[in-house]
N, C-alpha and C positions, 0 to 999 in steps of 0.2 A: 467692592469689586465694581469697576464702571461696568458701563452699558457693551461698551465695545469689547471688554475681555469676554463678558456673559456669552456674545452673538460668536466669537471664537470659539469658547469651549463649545456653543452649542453645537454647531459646526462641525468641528473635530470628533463630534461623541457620534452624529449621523452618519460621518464619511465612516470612522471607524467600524459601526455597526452596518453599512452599506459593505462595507470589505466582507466583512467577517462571513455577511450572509452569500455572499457571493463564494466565499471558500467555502463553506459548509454546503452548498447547492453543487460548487465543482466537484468536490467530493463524494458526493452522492450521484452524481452524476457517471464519474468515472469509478466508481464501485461498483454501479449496477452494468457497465459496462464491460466491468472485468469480470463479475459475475455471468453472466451471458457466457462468455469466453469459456468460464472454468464449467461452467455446466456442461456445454457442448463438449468440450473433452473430456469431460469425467464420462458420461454417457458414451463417448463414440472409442475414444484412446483409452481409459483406465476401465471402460465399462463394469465400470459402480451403478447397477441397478438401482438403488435407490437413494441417487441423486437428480435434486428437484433444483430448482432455482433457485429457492426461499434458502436452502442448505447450505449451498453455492457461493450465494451472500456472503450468509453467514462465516465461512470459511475465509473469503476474502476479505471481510472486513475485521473479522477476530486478529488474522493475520499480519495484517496491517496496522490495525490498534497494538497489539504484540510487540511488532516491529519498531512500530514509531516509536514507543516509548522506551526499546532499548536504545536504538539509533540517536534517541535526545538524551539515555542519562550518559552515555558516552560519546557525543557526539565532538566537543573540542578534539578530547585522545582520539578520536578516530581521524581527525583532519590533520592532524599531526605528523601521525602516519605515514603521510605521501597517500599520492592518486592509487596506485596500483594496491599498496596494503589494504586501501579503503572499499575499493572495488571487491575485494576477494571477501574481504568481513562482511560488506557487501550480500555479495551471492551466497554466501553459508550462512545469515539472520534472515535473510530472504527466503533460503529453501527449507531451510529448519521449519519456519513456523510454517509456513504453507502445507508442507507434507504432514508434519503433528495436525495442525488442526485439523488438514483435508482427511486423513485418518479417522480422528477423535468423530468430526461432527458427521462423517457419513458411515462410520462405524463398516468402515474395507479393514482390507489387509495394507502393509506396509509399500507393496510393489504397488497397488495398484492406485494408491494416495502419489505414487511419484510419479506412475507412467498420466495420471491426471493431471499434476501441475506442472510437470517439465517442460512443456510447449510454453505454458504462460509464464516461468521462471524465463525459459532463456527469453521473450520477448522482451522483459523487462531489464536483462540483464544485459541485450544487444542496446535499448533504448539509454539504461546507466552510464555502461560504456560509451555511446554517441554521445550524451549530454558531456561525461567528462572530458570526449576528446574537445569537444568545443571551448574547454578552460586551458588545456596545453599549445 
């Protein structure tokens, strides 16, 4: 291997690892942001006494771990689909785990895991919506 392929790979292995850290910090970033979000409504809208922030987290990040990995083992079939079928599959793997987990990890009732997440489903789901109108 010359000198010059070596300073490429090296290069490409930095930027890579500069990415990566950069996604894993936006991540954590906008999880503890949507955490915040879900706290406050679990507290004020679903009033689930005992939800903490630590919980809250947890709920959003379960949720999302959940999701993503459904979202990538079908994630071709679902593009296939069309905009609109993908949107709807969309808001029902989105509200699914949200409400299960928010359920599970703050140990509520069923109504009160949805009157908690429903604010932060539809934001995400008015945000979905905008990003795809921007592909039509």
């Amino acid at each position: 291997m010359s000198r010059d392929t070596s300073k490429f790979l090296i290069m490409g292995s930095l930027f890579a690892g500069t990415l990566g850290f950069i996604a894993i910090f936006t991540i954590l970033i906008a999880s503890v942001i949507g955490a915040l979000i879900l706290w406050l409504l679990a507290k004020t809208v679903g009033k689930i006494s005992n939800a903490n922030f630590l919980n809250s987290w947890m709920v959003v990040l379960a949720s999302s771990g959940v999701y993503a990995v459904i979202i990538y083992l079908i994630g071709v079939n679902l593009l296939s689909m069309g905009l609109g079928a993908s949107l709807i599959i969309n808001a029902l793997l989105m509200s699914a785990a949200y409400i299960i987990f928010g359920k599970l990890i703050w140990k509520c009732s069923w109504m009160e895991s949805f009157k908690a997440n429903i604010i932060l489903i539809a934001i995400n789901l008015a945000y979905s919506a905008y990003t795809a109108s921007l592909f039509s």
